[in-house]
MARDREN-830437 format. One line per 8 residues: number of its first residue (from 1); their letters; for each residue x, y, z of C-alpha. Coordinates in Angstrom, 1 decimal, padded with zeros to 4 digits, always signed. Last residue first. Layout:
NUM = A = X/Y/Z  ...
END
This chain:
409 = XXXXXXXX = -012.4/+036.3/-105.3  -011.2/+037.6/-108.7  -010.1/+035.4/-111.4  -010.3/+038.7/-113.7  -013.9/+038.0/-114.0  -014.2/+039.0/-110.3  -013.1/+042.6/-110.6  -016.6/+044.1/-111.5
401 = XXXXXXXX = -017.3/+042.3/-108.5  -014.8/+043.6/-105.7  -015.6/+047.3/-107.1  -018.7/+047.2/-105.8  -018.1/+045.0/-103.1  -015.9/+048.2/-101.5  -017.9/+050.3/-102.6  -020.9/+048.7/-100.4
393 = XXXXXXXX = -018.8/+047.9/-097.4  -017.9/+051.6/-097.4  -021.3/+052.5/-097.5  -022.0/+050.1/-094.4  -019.4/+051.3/-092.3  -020.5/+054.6/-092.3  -019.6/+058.4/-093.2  -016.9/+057.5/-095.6
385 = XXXXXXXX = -013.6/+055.4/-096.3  -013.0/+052.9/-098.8  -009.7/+051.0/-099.8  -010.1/+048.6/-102.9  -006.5/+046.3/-103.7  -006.2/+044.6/-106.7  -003.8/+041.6/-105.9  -001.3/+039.8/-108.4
377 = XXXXXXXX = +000.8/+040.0/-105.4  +004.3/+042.0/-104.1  +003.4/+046.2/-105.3  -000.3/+045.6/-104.5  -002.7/+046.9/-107.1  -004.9/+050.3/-106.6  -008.2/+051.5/-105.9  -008.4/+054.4/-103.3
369 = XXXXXXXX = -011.9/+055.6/-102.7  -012.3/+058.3/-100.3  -015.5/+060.2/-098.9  -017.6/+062.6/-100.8  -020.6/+060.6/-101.3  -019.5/+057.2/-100.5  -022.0/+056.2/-102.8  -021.0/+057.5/-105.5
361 = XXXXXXXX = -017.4/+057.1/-105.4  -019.0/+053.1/-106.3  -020.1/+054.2/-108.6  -017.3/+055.8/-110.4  -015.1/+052.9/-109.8  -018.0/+050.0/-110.9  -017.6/+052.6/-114.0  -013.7/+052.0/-114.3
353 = XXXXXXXX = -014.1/+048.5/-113.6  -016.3/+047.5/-116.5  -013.4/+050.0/-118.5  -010.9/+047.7/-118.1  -007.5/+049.4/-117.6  -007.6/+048.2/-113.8  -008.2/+044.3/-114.5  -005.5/+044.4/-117.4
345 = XXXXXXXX = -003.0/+046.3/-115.7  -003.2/+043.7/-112.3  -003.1/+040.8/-114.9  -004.6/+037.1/-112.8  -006.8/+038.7/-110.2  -007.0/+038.3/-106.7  -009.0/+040.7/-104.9  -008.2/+042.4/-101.2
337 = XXXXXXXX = -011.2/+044.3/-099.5  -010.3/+047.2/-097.4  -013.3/+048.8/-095.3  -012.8/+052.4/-093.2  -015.6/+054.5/-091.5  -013.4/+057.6/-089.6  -010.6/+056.9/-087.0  -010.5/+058.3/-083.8
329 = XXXXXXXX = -007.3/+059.2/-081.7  -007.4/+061.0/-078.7  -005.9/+058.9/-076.3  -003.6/+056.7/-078.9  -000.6/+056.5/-075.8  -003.2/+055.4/-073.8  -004.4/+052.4/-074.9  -000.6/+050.8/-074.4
321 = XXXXXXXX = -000.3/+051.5/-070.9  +001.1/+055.1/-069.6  +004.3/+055.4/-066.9  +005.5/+058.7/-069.5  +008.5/+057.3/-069.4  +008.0/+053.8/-069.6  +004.8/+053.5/-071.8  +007.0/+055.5/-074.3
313 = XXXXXXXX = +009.9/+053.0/-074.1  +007.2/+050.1/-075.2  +006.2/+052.7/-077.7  +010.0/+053.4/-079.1  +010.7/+049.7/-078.8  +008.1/+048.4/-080.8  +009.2/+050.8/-083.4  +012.8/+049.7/-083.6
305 = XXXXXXXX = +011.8/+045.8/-083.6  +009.6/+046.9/-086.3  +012.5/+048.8/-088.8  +011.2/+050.7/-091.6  +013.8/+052.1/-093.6  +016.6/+055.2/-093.6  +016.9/+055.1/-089.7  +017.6/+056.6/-086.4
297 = XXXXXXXX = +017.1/+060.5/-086.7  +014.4/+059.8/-089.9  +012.3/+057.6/-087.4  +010.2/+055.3/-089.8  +007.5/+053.0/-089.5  +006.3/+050.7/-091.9  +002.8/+049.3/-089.7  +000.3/+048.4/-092.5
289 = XXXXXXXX = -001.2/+052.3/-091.8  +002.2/+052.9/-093.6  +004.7/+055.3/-091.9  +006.7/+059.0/-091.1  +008.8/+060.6/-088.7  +011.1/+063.2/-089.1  +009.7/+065.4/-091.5  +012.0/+067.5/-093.4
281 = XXXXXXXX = +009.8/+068.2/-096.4  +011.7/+066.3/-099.4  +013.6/+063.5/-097.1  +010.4/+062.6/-095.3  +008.6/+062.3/-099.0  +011.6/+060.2/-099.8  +011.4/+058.1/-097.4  +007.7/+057.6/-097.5
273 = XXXXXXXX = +008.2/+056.9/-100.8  +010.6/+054.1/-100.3  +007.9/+052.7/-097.1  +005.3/+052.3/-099.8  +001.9/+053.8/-100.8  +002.2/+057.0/-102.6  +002.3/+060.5/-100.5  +000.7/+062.4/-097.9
265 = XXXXXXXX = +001.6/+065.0/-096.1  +000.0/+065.1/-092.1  +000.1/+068.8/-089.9  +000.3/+068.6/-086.4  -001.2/+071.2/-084.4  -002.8/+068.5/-081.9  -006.8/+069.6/-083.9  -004.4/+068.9/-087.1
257 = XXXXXXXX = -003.1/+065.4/-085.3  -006.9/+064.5/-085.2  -007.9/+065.4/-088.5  -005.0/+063.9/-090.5  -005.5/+060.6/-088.5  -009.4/+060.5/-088.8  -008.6/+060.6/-092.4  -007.4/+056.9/-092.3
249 = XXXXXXXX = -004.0/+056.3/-094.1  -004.1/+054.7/-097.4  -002.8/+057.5/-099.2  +000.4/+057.7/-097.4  +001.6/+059.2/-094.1  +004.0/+061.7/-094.1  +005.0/+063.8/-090.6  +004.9/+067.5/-089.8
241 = XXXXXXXX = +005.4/+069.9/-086.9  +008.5/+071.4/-088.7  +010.5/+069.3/-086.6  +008.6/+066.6/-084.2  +011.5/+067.1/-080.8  +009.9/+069.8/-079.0  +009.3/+067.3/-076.1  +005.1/+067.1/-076.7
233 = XXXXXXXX = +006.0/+067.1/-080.5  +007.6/+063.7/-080.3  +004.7/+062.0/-078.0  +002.1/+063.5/-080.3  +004.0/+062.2/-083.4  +004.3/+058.5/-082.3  +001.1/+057.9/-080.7  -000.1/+059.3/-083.5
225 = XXXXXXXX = +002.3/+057.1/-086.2  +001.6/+054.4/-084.2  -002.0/+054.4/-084.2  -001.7/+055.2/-087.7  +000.4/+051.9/-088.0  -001.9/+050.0/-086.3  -003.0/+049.8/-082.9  -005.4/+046.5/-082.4
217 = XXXXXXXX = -007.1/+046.2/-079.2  -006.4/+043.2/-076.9  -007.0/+045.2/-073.7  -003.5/+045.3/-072.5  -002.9/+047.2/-076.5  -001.9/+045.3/-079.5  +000.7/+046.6/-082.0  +001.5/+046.3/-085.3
209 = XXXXXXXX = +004.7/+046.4/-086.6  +006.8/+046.2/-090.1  +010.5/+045.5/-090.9  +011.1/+042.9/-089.6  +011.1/+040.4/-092.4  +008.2/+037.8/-092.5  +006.0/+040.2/-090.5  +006.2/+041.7/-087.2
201 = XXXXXXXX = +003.4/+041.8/-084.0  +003.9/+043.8/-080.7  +002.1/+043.0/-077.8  +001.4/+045.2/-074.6  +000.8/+045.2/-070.7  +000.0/+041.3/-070.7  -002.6/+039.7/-068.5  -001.9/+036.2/-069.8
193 = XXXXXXXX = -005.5/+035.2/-071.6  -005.8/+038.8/-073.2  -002.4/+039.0/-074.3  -002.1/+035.6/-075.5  -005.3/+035.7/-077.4  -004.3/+039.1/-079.0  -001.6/+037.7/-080.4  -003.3/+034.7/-081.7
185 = XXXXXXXX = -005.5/+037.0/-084.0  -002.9/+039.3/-085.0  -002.7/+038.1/-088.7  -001.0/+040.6/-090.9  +001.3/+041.3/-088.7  +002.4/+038.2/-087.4  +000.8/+034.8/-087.2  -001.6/+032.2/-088.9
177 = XXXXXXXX = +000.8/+032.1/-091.0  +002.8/+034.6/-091.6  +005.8/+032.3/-092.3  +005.2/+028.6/-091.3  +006.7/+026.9/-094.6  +010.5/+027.0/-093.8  +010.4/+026.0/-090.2  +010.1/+029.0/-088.2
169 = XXXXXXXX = +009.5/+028.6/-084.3  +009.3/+031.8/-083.4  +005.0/+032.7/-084.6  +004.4/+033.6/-080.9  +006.2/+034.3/-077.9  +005.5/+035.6/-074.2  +008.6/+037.8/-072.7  +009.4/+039.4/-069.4
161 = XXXXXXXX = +011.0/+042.5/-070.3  +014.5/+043.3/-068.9  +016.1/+045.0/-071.9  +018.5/+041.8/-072.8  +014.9/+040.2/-072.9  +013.6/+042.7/-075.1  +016.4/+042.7/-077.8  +017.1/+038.5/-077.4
153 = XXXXXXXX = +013.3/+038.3/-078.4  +014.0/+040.8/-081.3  +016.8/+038.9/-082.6  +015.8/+035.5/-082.9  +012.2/+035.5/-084.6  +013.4/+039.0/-086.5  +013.3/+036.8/-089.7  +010.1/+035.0/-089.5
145 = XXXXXXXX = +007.8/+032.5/-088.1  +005.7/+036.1/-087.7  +007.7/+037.1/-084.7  +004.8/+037.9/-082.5  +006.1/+039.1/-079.5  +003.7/+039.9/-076.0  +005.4/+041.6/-073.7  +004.9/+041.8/-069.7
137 = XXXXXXXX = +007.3/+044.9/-068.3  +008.6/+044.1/-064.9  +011.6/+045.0/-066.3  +012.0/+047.4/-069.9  +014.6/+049.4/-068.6  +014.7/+053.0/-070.5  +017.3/+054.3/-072.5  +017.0/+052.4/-075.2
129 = XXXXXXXX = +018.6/+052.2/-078.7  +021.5/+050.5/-076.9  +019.7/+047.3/-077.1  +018.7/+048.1/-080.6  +022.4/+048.8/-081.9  +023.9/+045.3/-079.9  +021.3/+043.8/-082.4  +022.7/+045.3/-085.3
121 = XXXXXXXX = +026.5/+044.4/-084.3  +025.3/+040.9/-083.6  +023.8/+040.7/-087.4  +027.0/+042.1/-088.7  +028.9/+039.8/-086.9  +027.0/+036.9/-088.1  +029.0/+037.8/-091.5  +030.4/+034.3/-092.7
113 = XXXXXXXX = +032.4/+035.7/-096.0  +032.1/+034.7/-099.4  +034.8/+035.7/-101.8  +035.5/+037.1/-105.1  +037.5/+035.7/-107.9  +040.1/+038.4/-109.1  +042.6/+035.9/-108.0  +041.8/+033.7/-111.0
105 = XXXXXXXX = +038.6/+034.8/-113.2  +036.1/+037.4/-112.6  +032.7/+037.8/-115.0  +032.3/+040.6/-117.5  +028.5/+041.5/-117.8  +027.1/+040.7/-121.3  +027.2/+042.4/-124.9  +031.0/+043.2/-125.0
97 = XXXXXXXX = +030.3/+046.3/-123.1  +027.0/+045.9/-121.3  +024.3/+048.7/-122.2  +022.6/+046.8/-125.2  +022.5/+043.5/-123.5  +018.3/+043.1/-122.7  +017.6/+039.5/-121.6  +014.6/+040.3/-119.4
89 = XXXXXXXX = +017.0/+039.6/-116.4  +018.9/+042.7/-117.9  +016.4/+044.8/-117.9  +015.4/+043.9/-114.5  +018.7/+045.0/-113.4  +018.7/+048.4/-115.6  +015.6/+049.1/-114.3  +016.6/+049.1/-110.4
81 = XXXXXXXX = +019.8/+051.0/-111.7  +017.3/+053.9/-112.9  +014.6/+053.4/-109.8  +017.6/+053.6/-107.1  +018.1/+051.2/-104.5  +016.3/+051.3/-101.5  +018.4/+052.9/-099.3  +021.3/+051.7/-096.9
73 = XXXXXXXX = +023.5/+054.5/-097.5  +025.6/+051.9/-099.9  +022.4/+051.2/-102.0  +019.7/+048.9/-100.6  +018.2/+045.9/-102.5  +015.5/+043.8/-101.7  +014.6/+039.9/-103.4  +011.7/+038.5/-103.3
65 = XXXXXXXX = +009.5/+035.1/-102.3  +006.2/+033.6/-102.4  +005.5/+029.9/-101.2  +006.4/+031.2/-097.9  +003.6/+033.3/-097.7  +003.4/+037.2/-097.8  +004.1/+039.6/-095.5  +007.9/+040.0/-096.5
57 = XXXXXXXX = +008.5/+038.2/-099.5  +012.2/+037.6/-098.4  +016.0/+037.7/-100.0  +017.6/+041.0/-098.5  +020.7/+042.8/-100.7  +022.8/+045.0/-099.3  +024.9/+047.1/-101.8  +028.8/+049.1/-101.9
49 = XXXXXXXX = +029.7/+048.0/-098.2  +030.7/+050.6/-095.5  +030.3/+048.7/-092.4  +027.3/+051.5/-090.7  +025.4/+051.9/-094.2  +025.5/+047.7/-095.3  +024.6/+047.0/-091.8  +021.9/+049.0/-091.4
41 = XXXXXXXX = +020.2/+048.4/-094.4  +020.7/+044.7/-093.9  +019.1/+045.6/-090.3  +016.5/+046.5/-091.5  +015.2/+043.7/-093.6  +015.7/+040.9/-090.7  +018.2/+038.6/-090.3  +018.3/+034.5/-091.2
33 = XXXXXXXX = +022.3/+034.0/-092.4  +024.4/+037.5/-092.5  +026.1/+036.7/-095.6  +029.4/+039.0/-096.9  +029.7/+037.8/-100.7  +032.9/+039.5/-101.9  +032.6/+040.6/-105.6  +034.5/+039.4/-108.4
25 = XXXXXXXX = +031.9/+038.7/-110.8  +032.1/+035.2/-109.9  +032.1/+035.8/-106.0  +028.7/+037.8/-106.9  +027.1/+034.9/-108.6  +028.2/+032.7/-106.2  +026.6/+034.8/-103.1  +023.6/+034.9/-104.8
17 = XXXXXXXX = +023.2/+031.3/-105.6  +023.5/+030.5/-102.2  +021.2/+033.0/-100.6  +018.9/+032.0/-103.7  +018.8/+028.5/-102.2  +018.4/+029.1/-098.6  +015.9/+031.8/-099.1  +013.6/+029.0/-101.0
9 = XXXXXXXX = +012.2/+027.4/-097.2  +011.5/+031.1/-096.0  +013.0/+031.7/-092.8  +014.4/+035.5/-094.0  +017.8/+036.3/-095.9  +020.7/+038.2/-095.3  +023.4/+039.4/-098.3  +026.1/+041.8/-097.3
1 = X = +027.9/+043.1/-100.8
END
C-alpha cells in the first residue's frame, strides 16, 4: 500500500500509525511524505500496488482530518469493502475468521518503505502532460497551505511560467485558510495588483481548482467544465458530445453548452459519482461547480494541478487570456448558504424543515432547490437558483432558519 498525506498538523501522526498497522498485518507501507490526492491515485495505478490510501480533510480546516482510499486502478474504493471497514472500526467481527483480523508475526512482518520516488515520478507525469511552453506566462498559484504547495510550483516553473505564490508556506494549522479554493480573495489581490495573465487556486489536497481570470474574475468549476468541453469539441476530441456535471451545477451551463451542441448529464454531488456517471455514458470529461475536474483519457480522479494546466495550455494554443476561454458562458441567479447543525439526519428528517423546503420551492417559482448535507462536515447545505438574486436569497434564508435550532448559524 502507498500512503501520502497533506500539511495538516494530525497527518503526521496517522501517516505513522498507518504505516504500522499495515507492517503488522504484513503489508509493506510504501509512504510518499506531503503529496497531493491525485497523485496517490496515480501512483498506486501506474506502480502496481493493491490500495493507496491519502490522509487529508481536503477543503476543510486543519483541525479536521480524513482518510481516502483508492483501489489498485486508483479508484475510490468500493462502497461494499468501504462498509466492511467502517464496520469493523464500529466493532463488528462477524465476517473475520477467528473473530478479528489475523496480524503478521516474524518474517511475515511487513515493511515501510521511503517512496519520494513515487511523488517524483508523478510530477515528472505533469511536466510531460504538456505540450505547450508556459514562458512569458505570468501565474498566479494558490497552494492552499496544502499538499500540492511543492509540486505544482516546481510543475509550472519546470514549464517556463513565471510564478507568484500564495498559501505555500504550510505549517500544520494554516490549511485553507485564508487561502485556496475555497477562499480566492488573496488570489485575486495578487493578480489584480501584479498584472497577472491567470491564477489558479487548490485546496488542502490537490485535487480541486478554481481559477481567476487577468481581470480578477472568478471561473469555477463550470467555467472550467465550458471552457473545457467547448475547447474539446472544437478538435473532435469531446466523444459522444457529452460531459456530467452534478446537481449543483448552474443551469446556465446545461443551456449554454446545449445552444454549442453539447449535451450535460447530471448526477449526485461528488467527484466518485462523477466517475462513475463518465464511466456509464462514455463521457470524457466531467466535474463539480467546486472545481473536481476530470479528464477520463488522463485520469480516474480529480487532479487541480492537471486542470490548471489544461486551461493555462489552452490560453497557449489558441493565444486567448483567461476570460476568453468562458466567452459565451452565462450563469442563471444562484445563492448557496452553508448551515452548521449538530445531526445532519435529524435536521433534514424534521418535518419544520420539510415545509420551510416546500416554501421556499415556492418562491423560486419553478427554479431549483437543492437541500442536502455535506459528505466531510456536520453542514446542511441550501443551493438555490431562479429568475433573480433576491428569490434565491429568500429560499435560501428560508431554509437557513428552520435549520437554526439544530445549532444552525
Amino acid at each position: 500500500m502507498v500512503i501520502g498525506k497533506d500539511t495538516r498538523l494530525s497527518s503526521y501522526t496517522l501517516e505513522y500509525a498507518l504505516a504500522a498497522g499495515i507492517t503488522a498485518s504484513g503489508g509493506d507501507a510504501y509512504i510518499m511524505h506531503v503529496t497531493t490526492t491525485p497523485s496517490v491515485s496515480f501512483v498506486t495505478r501506474c506502480d502496481g500496488f493493491d490500495c493507496g490510501v491519502m490522509i487529508s480533510a481536503s477543503h476543510n480546516p486543519y483541525s479536521d482530518n480524513g482518510i481516502k482510499l483508492v483501489n489498485g486502478r486508483g479508484e475510490k474504493l468500493e462502497r461494499g469493502v468501504l462498509g466492511l471497514i467502517e464496520r469493523y472500526l464500529d466493532g463488528a467481527r462477524d465476517f473475520c475468521s477467528g473473530g478479528d483480523l489475523p496480524l503478521a508475526s516474524g518474517e511475515r512482518v511487513g515493511r515501510t518503505v521511503d517512496y519520494i520516488a513515487g511523488r517524483n515520478r508523478y510530477t515528472g507525469h505533469l511536466i510531460a502532460l504538456s505540450a505547450s511552453s508556459f514562458k512569458g506566462m505570468r501565474i498566479g498559484l494558490d497552494c492552499a497551505n496544502g499538499a500540492g504547495y511543492k509540486i505544482a510550483p516546481s510543475v509550472f516553473e519546470a514549464l517556463g511560467a513565471t510564478l507568484f505564490p500564495v498559501g505555500c508556506s504550510p505549517d500544520g494549522l494554516n490549511v485553507n485558510d485564508g487561502c485556496g479554493a475555497t477562499d480566492v480573495a488573496a488570489l485575486r489581490e495578487a493578480v489584480r495588483a501584479n498584472g497577472l495573465d491567470v491564477g489558479f487556486a487548490f485546496d488542502g489536497d490537490a485535487d480541486r481548482c478554481i481559477c481567476v481570470d487577468e481581470r480578477g474574475e472568478i471561473i469555477d468549476g463550470d467555467g472550467i467544465l465550458y471552457a473545457a468541453a467547448t475547447a474539446l469539441k472544437s478538435r473532435g476530441e469531446l466523444l459522444g458530445n457529452r460531459i456530467v456535471a452534478t446537481v449543483m451545477s448552474n443551469g446556465g451551463l446545461v443551456s449554454c453548452l446545449a445552444e454549442r451542441g453539447v449535451e450535460v448529464l447530471s448526477c449526485p454531488v461528488g467527484d466518485s459519482e462523477v466517475y462513475a456517471k463518465m464511466g456509464e455514458s462514455g463521457a470524457v470529461l466531467g466535474g463539480e461547480q467546486s472545481g473536481h475536474i476530470i479528464f477520463g483519457k488522463l485520469e480516474s480522479t480529480g487532479d487541480g494541478i492537471v486542470t490548471a494546466l489544461r486551461l493555462a495550455e489552452e490560453m497557449v494554443e489558441r493565444d486567448m487570456r483567461a476570460s476568453e476561454l468562458v466567452r459565451g458562458f452565462s450563469k442563471l441567479p444562484q445563492r448557496l448558504k452553508n448551515v452548521r447543525v449538530r445531526d445532519k439526519n435529524s435536521a433534514l428528517g424534521d418535518e419544520g424543515v420539510k415545509a420551510a423546503v416546500r416554501r421556499a420551492e415556492g418562491v423560486l417559482k419553478g427554479g431549483r432547490l437543492v437541500v442536502r448535507a455535506s459528505g466531510t462536515e456536520n453542514v446542511i447545505r441550501i443551493l438555490a437558483e431562479g429568475e433573480t438574486e433576491s428569490a434565491c436569497e429568500e429560499a435560501t434564508e428560508t431554509v437557513g432558519r428552520a435549520l437554526i435550532k439544530f445549532n444552525g448559524e
